[in-house]
C-alpha positions as a printed Julia matrix, in Angstrom:
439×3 Matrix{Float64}:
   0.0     0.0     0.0
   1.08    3.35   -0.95
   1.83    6.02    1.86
   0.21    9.96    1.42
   3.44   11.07    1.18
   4.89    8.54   -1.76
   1.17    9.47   -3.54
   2.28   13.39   -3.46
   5.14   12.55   -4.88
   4.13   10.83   -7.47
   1.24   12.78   -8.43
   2.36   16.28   -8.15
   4.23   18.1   -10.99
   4.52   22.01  -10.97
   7.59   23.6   -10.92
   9.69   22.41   -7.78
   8.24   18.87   -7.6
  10.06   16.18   -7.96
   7.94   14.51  -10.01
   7.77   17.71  -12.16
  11.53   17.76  -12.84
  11.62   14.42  -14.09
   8.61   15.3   -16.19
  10.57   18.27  -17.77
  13.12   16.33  -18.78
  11.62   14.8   -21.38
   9.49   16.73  -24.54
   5.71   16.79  -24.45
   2.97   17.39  -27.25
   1.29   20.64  -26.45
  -0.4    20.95  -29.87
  -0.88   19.43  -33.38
   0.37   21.11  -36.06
  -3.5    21.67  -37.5
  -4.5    23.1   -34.73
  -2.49   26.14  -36.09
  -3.37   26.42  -39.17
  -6.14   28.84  -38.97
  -4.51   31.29  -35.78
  -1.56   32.38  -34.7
  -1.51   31.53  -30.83
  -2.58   28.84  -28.6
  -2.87   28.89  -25.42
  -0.75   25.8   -23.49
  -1.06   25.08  -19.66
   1.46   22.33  -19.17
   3.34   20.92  -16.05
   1.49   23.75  -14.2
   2.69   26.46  -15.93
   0.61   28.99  -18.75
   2.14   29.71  -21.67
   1.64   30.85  -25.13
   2.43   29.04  -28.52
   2.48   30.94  -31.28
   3.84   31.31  -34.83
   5.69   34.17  -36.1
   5.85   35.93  -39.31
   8.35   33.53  -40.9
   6.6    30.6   -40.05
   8.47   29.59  -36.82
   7.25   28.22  -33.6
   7.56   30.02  -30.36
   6.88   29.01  -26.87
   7.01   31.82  -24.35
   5.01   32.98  -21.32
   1.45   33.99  -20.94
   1.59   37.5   -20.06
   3.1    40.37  -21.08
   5.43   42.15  -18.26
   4.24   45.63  -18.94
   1.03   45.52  -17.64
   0.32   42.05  -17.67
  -1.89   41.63  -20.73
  -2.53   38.15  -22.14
   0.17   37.23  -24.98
  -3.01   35.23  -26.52
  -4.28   38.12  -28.5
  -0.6    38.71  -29.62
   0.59   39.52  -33.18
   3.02   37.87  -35.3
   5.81   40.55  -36.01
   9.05   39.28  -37.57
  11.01   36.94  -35.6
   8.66   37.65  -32.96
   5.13   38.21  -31.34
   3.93   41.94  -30.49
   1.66   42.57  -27.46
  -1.86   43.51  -28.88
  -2.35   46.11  -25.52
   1.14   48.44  -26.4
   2.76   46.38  -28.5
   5.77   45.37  -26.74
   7.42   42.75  -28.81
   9.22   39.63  -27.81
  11.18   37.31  -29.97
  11.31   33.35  -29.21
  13.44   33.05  -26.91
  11.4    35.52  -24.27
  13.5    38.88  -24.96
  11.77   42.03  -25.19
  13.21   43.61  -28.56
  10.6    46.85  -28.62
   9.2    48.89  -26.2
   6.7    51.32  -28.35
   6.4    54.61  -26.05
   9.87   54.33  -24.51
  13.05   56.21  -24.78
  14.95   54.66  -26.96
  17.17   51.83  -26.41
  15.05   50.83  -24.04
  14.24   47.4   -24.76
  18.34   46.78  -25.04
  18.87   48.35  -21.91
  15.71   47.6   -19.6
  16.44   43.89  -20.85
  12.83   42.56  -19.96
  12.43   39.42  -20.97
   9.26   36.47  -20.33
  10.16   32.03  -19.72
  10.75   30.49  -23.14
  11.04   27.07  -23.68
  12.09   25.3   -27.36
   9.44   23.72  -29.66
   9.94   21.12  -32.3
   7.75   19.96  -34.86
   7.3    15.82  -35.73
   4.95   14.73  -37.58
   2.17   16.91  -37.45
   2.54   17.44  -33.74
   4.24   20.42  -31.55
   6.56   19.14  -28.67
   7.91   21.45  -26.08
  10.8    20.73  -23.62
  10.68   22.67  -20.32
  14.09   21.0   -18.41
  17.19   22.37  -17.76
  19.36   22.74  -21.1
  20.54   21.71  -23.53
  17.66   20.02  -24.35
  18.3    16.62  -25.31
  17.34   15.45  -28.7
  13.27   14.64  -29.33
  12.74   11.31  -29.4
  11.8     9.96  -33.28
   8.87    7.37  -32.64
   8.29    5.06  -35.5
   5.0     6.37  -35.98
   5.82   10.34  -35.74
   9.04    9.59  -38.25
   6.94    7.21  -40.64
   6.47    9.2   -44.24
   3.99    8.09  -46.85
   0.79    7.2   -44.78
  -2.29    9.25  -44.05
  -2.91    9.61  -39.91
  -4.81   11.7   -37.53
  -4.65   13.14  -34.13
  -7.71   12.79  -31.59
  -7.11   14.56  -28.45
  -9.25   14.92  -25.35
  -8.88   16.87  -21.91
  -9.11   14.78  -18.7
  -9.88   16.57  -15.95
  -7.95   13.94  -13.75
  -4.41   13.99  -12.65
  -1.92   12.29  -15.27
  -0.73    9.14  -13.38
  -3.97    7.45  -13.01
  -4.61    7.65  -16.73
  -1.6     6.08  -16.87
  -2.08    3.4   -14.65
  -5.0     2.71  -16.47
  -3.21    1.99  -19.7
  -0.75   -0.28  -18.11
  -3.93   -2.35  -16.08
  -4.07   -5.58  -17.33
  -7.57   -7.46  -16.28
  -9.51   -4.26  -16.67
  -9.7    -5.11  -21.07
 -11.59   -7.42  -19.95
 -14.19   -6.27  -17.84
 -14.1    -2.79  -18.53
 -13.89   -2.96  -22.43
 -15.86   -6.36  -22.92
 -18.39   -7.28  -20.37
 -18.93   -3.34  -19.45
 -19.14   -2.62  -22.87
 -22.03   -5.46  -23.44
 -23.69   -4.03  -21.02
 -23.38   -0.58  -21.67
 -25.09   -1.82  -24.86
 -27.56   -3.87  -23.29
 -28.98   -0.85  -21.15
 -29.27    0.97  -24.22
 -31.3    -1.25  -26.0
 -28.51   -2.67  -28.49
 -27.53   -5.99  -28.68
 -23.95   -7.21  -27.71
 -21.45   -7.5   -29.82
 -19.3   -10.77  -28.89
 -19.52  -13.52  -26.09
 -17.14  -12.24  -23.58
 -17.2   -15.51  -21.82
 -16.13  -16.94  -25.14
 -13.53  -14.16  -26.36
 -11.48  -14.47  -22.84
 -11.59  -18.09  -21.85
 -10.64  -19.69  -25.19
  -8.82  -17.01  -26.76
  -6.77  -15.35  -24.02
  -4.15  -16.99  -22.44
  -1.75  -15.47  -20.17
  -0.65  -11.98  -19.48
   3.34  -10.72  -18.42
   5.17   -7.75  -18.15
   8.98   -7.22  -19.01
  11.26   -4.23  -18.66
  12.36   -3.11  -21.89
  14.87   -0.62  -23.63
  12.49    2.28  -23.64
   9.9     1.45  -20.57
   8.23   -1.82  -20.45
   5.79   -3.98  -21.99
   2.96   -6.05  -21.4
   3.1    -9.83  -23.73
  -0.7   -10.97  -24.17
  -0.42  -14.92  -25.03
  -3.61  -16.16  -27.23
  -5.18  -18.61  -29.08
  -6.69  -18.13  -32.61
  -9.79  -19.9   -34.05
  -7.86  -22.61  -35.89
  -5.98  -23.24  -32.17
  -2.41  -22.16  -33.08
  -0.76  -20.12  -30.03
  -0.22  -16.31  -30.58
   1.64  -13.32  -28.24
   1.22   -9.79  -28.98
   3.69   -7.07  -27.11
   2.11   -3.83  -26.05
   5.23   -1.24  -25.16
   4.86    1.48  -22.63
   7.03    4.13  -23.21
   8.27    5.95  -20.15
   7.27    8.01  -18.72
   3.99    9.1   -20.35
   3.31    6.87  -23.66
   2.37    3.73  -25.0
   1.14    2.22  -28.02
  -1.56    0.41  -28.99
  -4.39    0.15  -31.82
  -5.59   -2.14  -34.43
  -3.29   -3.84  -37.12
  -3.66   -1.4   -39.47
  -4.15    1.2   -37.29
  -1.48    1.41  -34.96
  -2.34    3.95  -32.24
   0.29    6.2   -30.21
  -0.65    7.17  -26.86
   0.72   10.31  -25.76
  -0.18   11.99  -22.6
   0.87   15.87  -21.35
   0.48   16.5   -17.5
  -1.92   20.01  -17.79
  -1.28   20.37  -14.25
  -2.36   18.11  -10.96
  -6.1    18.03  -11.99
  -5.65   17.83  -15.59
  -4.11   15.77  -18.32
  -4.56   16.26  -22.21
  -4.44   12.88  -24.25
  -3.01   12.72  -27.51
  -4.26    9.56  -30.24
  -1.91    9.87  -33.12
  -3.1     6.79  -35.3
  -0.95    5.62  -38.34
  -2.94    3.69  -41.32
  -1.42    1.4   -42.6
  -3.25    1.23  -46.15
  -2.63   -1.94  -48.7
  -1.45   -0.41  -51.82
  -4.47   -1.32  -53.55
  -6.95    0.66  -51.15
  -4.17    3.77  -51.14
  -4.62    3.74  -55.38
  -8.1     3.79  -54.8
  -8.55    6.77  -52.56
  -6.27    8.98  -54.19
  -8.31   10.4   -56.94
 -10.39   11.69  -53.99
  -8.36   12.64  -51.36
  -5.59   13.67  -52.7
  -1.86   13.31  -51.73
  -1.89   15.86  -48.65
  -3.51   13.24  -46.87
  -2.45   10.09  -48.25
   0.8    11.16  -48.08
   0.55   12.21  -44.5
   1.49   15.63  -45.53
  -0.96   17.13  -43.69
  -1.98   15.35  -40.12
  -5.98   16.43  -39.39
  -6.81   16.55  -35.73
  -9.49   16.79  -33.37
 -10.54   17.38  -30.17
 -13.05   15.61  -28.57
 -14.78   16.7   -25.19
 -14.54   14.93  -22.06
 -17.72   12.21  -21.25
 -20.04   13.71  -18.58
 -18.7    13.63  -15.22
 -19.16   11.46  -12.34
 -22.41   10.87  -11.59
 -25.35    8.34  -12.74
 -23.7     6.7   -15.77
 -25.11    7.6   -19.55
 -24.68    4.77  -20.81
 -25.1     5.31  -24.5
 -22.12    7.94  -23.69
 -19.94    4.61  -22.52
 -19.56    2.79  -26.04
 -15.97    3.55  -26.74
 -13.29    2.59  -25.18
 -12.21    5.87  -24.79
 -15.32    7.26  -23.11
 -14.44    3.82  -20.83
 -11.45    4.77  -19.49
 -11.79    8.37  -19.37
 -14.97    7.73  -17.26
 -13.46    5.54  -15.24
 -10.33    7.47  -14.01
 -12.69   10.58  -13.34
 -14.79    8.16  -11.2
 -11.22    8.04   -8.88
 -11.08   11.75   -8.23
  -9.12   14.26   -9.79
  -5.87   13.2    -7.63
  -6.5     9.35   -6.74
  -5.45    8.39   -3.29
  -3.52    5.46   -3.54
  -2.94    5.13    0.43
  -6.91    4.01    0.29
  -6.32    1.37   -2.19
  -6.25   -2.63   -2.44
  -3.76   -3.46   -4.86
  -3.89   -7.73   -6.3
  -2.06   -9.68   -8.11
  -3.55   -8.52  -11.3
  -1.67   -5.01  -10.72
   1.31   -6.5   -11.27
   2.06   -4.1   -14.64
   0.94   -0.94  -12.37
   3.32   -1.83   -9.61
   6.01   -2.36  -12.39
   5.51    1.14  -13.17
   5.32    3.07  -10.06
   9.03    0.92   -8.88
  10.13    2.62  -13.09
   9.03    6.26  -11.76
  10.81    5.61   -8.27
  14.19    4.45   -9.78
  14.35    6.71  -12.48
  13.74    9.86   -9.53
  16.7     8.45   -7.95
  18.42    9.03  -10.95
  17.95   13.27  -11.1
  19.06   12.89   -7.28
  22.48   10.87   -8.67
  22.87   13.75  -11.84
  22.06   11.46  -14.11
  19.72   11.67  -17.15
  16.79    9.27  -17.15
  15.47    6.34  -19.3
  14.27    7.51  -22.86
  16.69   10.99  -23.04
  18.49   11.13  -25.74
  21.6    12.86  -26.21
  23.37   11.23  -29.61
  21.24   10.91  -33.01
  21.24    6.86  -32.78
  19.3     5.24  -31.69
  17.1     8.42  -32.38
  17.19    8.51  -35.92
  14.1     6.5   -35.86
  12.71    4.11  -32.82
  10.41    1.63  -33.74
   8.0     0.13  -31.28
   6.33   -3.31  -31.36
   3.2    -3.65  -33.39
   0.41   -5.76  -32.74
   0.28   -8.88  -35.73
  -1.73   -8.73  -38.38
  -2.96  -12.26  -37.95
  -5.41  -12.36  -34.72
  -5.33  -10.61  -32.07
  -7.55   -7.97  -33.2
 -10.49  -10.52  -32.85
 -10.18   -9.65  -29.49
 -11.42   -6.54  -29.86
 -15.78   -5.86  -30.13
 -15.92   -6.03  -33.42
 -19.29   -4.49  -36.04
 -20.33   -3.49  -39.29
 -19.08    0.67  -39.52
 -16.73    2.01  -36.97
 -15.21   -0.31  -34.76
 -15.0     0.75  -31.05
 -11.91    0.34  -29.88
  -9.33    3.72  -29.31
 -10.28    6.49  -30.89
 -11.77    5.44  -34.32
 -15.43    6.85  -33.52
 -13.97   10.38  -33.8
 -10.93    9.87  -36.65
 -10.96   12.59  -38.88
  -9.1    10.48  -41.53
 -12.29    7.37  -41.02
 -14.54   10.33  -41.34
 -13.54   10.46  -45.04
 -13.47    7.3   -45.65
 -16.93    6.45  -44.36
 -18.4     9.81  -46.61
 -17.04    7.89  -49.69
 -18.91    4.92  -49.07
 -16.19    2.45  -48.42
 -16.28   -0.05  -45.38
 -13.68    0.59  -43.08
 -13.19   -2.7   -42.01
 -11.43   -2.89  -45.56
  -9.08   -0.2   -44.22
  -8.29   -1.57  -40.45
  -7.89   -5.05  -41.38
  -7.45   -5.88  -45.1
  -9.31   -6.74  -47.88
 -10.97   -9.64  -47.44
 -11.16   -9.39  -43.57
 -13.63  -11.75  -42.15
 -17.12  -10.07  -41.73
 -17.59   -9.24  -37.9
């Protein structure tokens, strides 16, 4: 059982936690690429701290603090100037790295000699998403993903804020029985008590199929081996890898799925989806004609955010038929900061203990000076890392299966399905191959 004191530790992460300095020394998404498209800020709460993205005139990304140190107007309404971003209230204009460069009004020289200056923190762009690094410098190198460094595949972003702290969801991930119950026989039911029928015998999906369940440190976290059986009764194992300290990956065969999450602050935790499809060649020819290269190509990355389910309270059920709306439900239903000191823990949470030992050790590390798991400081292995995938033989019939938009992750709300489905085509054809077995 976990003591009130190791939960603060673990949970808390503005400046001058502990847990917040490991945090900042690794990057985190704060923003797709599409989401700034059509303005020139954004506003980014992160790690406990406001800020302001924005792009300047010459098509650069800046990350610098919220308010202006004049008269503390919000940088949101800034405008793009140069190298820089003006203050819309007296137009006091500060370049990426934070330094005042004009002070409109003043004598001059002022700016060089006042020497105001905001926080600033570097951005980098991957693959349709912005990641910003808020440790000590120099930053260390951002970490290439397979997924984020692929090139020729359409993908999307889904994103949703979880007004829950960041270690739960987490947890969640990493829990191993709740698939089962909360993702099968929940699901079923969710379905039943809104009038649909169910859409597989979980009795039949988890006693014949699934076998056995490990976990393993690896390179770049851990990962969880699920041992099954397919139809024809050959043996299977599928590796989901958790990447520390806040990712994962997961998804359909064709759609692999990379979990990214961004601690907002201790109550709050955006989750990024970035989902990679993996089209046949045939189905890529076909689409072309109609949507065009940008996409296909993965030139452009659509995105959207998706609001939170409803919060705790009596459950709306027809609101509970996605996984996501699942697990997003359920961490809420823990509280916003989940007191682990009050909790249980079986055999079952033997992936969850795994992780909170990973977060312990790799604290010790900042105490020792040295950098943790996952920060990169040479360009290999960072040129590009890939993670497992699951096979494209089986294990997906693990997952509720029907005719349209399957329910598992986030492919209720993909942008990229979206198109698909307006064109008429069945997306089974796109998740799992042509001639996929009907569900």
């Amino acid at each position: 059982m976990m003591t009130p004191e190791d939960n603060e530790l673990l949970t808390r992460v503005g400046p001058g936690t502990k847990m917040g300095e490991l945090l900042r020394r690794y990057w985190h998404p704060i923003a797709a690429s599409d989401e700034m498209t059509p303005r020139p800020t954004k506003a980014v709460r992160i790690l406990g701290e406001s800020l302001v993205l924005f792009r300047d005139a010459l098509g650069n990304f800046g990350l610098i603090g919220d308010r202006c140190p004049h008269r503390r107007a919000s940088l949101l309404f800034g405008m793009p100037d140069g190298d820089g971003l003006r203050c819309a209230y007296h137009g006091w204009r500060f370049d990426r790295a934070g330094q005042c460069t004009d002070m409109p009004g003043e004598p001059p020289r002022a700016a060089e000699k006042r020497r105001v200056s905001v926080a600033s923190y570097p951005v980098e762009e991957l693959g349709g998403l912005i990641f910003a690094y808020l440790g000590p410098g120099p930053a260390p190198r951002l970490p290439r993903w397979g997924l984020l460094a692929e090139s020729g595949l359409p993908r999307d972003i889904v994103t949703i804020d979880v007004p829950c702290n960041w270690l739960q969801i987490m947890e969640n991930s990493i829990d191993r029985l709740h698939f089962e119950w909360l993702h099968i026989r929940f699901h079923n039911f969710a379905l039943a008590q809104s009038g649909q029928e169910p859409r597989a015998d979980p009795s039949r999906e988890i006693a014949s199929q699934r076998l056995a369940d490990t976990y393993e440190e690896t390179e770049y976290g851990f990962a969880k081996r699920t041992s099954f059986r397919r139809p024809d009764g050959s043996e299977r194992s599928a590796i989901l890898p958790f990447v520390f300290p806040t990712g994962g990956q997961t998804g359909l065969p064709r759609a692999p799925c990379l979990q990214l999450r961004t601690p907002i602050d201790d109550e709050n935790t955006r989750q990024y989806f970035y989902t990679l499809y993996d089209l046949e060649i045939e189905m890529k020819a076909r689409l072309r004609s109609q949507l065009g290269d940008e996409i296909l190509d993965g030139k452009r990355v659509q995105h959207l955010q998706i609001p939170p389910p409803p919060p705790p309270g009596e459950p709306s059920y027809s609101a509970l038929l996605s996984n996501v709306y699942q697990d997003v439900s359920i961490v809420m239903s823990q509280g916003r900061i989940h007191d682990r000191s009050q909790e249980q823990p079986g055999s079952s949470d033997k992936g969850v203990m795994l992780y909170r030992s990973l977060l312990r050790r790799e604290l010790a590390k900042l105490s020792d000076g040295k950098d943790p798991i996952n920060v990169f400081r040479e360009p290999s292995p960072n040129n590009r890392i890939e993670l497992p995938r699951r096979p494209k033989d089986g294990v997906s019939s693990l997952y509720p299966r029907a005719a349209g938009r399957p329910s598992g992750n986030v492919q209720l709300w993909s942008p990229f399905l979206s198109q698909i489905e307006r064109l008429g085509i069945d997306l089974n054809e796109v998740l799992f191959g042509a001639g996929s077995p009907p569900p």
